[in-house]
C-alpha positions as CSV (number, residue, x, y, z in Angstrom):
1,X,-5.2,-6.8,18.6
2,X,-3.5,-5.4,15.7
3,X,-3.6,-1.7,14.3
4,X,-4.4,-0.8,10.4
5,X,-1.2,0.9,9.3
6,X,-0.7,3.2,6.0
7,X,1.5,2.4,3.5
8,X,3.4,5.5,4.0
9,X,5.9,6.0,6.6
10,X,9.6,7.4,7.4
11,X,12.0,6.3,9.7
12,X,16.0,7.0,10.3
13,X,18.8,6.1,13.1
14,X,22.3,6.2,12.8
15,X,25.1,4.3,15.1
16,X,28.7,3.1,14.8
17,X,29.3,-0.5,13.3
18,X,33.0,-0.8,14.9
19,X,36.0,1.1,14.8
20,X,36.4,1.3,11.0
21,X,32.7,2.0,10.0
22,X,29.8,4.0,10.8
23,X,26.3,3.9,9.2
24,X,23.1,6.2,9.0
25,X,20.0,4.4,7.9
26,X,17.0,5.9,6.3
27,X,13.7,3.9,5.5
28,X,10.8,5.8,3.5
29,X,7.9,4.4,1.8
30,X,4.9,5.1,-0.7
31,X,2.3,3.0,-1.7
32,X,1.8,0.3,-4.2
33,X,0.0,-2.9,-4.9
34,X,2.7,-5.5,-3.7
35,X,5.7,-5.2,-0.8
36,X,8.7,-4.0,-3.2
37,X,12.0,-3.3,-0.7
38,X,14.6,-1.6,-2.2
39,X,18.6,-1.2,-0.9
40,X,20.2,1.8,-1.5
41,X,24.1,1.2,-0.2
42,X,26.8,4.1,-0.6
43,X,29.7,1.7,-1.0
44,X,29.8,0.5,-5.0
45,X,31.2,-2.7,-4.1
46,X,28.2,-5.4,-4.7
47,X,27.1,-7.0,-1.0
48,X,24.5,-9.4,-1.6
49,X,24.9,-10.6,1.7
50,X,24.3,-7.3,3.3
51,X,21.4,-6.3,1.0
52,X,19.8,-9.4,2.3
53,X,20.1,-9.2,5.8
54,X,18.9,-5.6,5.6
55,X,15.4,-6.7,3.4
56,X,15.2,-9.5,6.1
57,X,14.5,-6.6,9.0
58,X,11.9,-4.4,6.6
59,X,10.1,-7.3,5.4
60,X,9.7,-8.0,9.6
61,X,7.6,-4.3,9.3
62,X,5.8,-4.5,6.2
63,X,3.6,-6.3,3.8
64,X,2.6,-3.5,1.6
65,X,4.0,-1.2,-0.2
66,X,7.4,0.5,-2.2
67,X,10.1,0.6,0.4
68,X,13.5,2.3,-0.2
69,X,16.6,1.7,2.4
70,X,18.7,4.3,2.0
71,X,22.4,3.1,3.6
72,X,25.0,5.9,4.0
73,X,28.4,3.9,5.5
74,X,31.2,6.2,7.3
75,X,34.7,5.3,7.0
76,X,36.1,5.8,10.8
77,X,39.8,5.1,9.4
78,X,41.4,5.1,6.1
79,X,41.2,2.6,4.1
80,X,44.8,0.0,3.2
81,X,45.6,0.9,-0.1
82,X,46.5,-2.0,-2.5
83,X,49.8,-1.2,-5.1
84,X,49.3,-3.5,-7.7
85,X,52.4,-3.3,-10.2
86,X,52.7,-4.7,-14.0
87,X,56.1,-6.2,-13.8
88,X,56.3,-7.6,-17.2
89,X,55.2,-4.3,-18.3
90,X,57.5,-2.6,-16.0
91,X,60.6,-4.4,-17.4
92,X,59.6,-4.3,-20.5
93,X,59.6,-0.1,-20.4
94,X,62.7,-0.2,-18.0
95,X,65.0,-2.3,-20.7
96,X,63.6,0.3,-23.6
97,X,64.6,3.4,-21.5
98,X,67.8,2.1,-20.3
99,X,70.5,5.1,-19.9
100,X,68.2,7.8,-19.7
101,X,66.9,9.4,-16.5
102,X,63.7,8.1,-15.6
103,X,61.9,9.6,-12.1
104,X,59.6,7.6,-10.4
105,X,56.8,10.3,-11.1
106,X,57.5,9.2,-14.8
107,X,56.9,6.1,-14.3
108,X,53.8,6.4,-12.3
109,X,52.6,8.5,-15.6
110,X,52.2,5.4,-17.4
111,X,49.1,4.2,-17.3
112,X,48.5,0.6,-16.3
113,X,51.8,0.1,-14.9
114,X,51.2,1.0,-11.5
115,X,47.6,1.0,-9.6
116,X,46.9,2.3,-6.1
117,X,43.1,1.0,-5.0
118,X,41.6,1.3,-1.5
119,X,40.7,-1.7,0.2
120,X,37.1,-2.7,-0.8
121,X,34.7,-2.8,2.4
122,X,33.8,-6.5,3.5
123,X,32.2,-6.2,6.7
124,X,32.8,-9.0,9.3
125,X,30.0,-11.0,10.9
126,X,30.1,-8.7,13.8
127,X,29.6,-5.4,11.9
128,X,26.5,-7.1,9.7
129,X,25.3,-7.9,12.9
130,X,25.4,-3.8,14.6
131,X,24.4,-3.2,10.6
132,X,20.6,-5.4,11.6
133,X,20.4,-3.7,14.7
134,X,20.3,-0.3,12.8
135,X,18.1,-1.1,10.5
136,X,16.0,-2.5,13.0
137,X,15.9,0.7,14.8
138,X,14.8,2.9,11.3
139,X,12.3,0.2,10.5
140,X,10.7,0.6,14.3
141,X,10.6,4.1,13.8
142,X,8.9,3.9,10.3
143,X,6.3,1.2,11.2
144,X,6.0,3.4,14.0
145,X,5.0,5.9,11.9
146,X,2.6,4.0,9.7
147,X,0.9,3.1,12.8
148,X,-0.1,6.6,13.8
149,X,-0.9,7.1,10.3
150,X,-3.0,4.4,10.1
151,X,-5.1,5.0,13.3
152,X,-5.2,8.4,11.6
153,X,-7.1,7.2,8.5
154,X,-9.3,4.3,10.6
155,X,-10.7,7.4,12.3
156,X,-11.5,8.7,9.4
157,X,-12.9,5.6,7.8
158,X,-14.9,5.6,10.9
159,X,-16.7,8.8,10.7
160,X,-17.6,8.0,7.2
161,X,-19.1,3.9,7.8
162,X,-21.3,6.0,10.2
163,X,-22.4,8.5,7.4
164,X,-23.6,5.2,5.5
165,X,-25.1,3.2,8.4
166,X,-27.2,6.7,9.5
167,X,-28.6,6.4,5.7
168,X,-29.4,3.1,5.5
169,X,-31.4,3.4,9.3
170,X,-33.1,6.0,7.5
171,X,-34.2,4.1,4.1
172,X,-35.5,1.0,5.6
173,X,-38.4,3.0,7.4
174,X,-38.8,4.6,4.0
175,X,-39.2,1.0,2.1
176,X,-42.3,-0.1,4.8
177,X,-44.8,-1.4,2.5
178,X,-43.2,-0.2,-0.5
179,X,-43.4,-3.7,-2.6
180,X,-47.1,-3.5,-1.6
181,X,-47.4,0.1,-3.3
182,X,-45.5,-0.8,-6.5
183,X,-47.8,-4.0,-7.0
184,X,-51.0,-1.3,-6.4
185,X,-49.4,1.4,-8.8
186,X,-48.4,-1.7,-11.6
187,X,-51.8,-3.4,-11.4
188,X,-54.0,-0.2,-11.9
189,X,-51.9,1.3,-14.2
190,X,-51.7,-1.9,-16.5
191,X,-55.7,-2.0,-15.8
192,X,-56.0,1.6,-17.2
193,X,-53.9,0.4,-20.4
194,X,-55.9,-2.6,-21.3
195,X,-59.3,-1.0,-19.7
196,X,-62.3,-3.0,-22.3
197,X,-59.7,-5.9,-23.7
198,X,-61.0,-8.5,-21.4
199,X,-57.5,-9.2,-20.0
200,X,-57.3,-12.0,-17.1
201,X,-57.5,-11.0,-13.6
202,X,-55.3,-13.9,-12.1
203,X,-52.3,-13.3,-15.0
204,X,-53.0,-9.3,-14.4
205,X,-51.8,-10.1,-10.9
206,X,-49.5,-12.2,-11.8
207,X,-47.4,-9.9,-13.8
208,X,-47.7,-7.2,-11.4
209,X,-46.6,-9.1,-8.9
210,X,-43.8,-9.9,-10.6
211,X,-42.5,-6.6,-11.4
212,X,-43.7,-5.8,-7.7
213,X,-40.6,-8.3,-6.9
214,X,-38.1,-6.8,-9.3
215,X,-38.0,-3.5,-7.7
216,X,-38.2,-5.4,-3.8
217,X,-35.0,-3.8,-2.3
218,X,-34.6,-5.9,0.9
219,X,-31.9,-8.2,-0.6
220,X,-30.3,-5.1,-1.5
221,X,-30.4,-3.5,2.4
222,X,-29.2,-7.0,3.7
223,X,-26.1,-7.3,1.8
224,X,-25.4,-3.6,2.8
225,X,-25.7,-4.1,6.3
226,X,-23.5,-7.4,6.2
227,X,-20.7,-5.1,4.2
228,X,-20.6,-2.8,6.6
229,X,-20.4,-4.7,9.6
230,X,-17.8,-6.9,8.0
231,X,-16.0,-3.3,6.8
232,X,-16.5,-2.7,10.6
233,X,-15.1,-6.2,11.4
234,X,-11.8,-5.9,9.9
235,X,-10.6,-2.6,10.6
236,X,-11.4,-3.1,14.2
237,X,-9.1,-6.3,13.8
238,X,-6.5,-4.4,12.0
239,X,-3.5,-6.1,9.9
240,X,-3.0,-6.3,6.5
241,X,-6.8,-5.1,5.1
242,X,-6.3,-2.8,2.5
243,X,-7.2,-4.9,-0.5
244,X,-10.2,-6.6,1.1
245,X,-11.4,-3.0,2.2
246,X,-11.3,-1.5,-0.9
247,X,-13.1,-4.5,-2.6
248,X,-15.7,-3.7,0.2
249,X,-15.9,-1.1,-0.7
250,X,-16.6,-1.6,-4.1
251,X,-19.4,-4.1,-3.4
252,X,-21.3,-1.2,-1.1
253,X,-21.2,1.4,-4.1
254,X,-22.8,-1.4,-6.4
255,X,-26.0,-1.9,-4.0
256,X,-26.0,2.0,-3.2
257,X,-26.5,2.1,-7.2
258,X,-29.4,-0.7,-7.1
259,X,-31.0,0.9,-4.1
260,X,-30.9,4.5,-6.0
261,X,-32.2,2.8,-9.4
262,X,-35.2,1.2,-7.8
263,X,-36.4,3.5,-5.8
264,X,-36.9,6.6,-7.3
265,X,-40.1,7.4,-6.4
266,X,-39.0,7.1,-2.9
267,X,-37.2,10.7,-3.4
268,X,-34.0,9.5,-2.2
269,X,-31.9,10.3,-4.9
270,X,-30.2,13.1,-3.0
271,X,-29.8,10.6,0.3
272,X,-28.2,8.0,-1.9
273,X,-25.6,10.4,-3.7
274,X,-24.8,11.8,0.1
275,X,-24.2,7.8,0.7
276,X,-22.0,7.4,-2.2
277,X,-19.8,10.1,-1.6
278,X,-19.2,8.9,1.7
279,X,-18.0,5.4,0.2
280,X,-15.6,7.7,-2.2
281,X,-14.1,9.6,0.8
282,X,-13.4,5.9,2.3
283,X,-12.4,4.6,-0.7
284,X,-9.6,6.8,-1.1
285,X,-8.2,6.7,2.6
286,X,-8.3,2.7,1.6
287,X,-6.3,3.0,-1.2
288,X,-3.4,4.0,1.8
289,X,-3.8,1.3,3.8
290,X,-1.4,-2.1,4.2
């Protein structure tokens, strides 16, 4: 069975490549809608390559959230310098100065005659492949992390689900007969109203019965009690729930609103706002979730 994991996590490890490079991997995330991985790499050179093979062991981790893969490489040797030399330029300036004294320092003064660059760092099938394994080992580390985070926050979650399902065993008692007692209270206070106008019994009835059904909240406890245990459901299940929670979510605040609105006279008010709050408190450990 899988875990819920939050979108936040950190994870590092650090290991030689070969004898000419060593690397120190960092992964960190925050959260955000969609999975956005992005390569930080310490060389300037552009590695396409390498960028790739490194989203390919974060995106094994992760389906949620902004992830940044922060890759510090070591040189273990100096690098072979490159002297690249303008000859036509060269020959040109040596013809022109010809009989005077000219050092080799004077020469390297010029610029674009002579260049010195450091060999650019390609890495060898071999080094991208201790380059995964490190990566590998800072992304274990970080979904690691989001794990224990996770269970964290489904603890939580937990506490406050039970907060709503305590309320909602105590409402139902409440609402015994209550449909009953609205179509009473309707009928003789629409009697009282049209007391000496002769109005019909049957469509009195009728009309009272009808409002009667309007403020019926049993559809309304129904749908709550198959939220919650499909709320329940998935975060026993674990994975990739964080969007489908906090939609949940968002349909138990809308018949916590009905339930409040109909049933004033019920003195609930203060039972319904305790409710509420609870489905805030999870609705915000929700946003953190994968």
């Amino acid at each position: 069975m899988m875990s819920v994991k939050s979108m936040t996590g950190f994870g590092t490890s650090r290991d030689g490549l070969s004898d000419r490079f060593a690397v120190g991997v960092v992964v960190r995330a925050v959260n955000n809608r969609y999975l956005d991985v992005q390569v930080r790499l310490s060389f300037r050179e552009e590695m396409p390559e390498v960028e790739a093979a490194i989203r390919q062991e974060v995106e094994r981790v992760a389906q949620r959230g902004r992830i940044t893969v922060q890759v510090d490489f070591q040189r273990l040797e100096p690098p072979n310098s490159r002297v690249l030399v303008n000859r036509s330029g060269l020959e040109d300036l040596m013809s022109q100065l010809e009989g005077l004294a000219v050092s080799a320092g004077d020469l390297l003064a010029v610029p674009g005659l002579i260049n010195v660059s450091a060999e650019s760092a390609v890495f060898n099938e071999d080094e991208v492949s201790a380059l995964r394994k490190v990566v590998a080992e800072a992304a274990a580390a970080f979904a690691e992390m989001r794990g224990q985070e996770g269970a964290r926050l489904a603890e939580q979650i937990n506490l406050d689900l039970g907060e709503i399902e305590t309320f909602l065993d105590w409402f139902e008692p409440q609402t015994e007969g209550f449909r009953q007692r609205v179509f009473d209270r309707l009928r003789e206070k629409v009697a009282e109203l049209l007391e000496g106008r002769g109005v019909d019994e049957e469509r009195l009835v009728h009309e009272a019965a009808l409002l009667a059904d309007k403020a019926d909240v049993s559809e309304e406890v129904v749908r709550l009690r198959t939220h919650l245990e499909s709320f329940s459901r998935r975060i026993t299940k674990g994975g990739p729930v964080g969007r489908a929670l906090d939609f949940l979510c968002q349909e138990i605040h809308r018949e916590l609103n009905t339930l409040g609105t109909k049933c004033r006279e019920l003195g609930i008010a203060d039972r319904v706002v305790d409710a509420k709050g609870a489905v805030e408190r999870i609705r915000e450990q929700v946003q953190n979730l994968e």
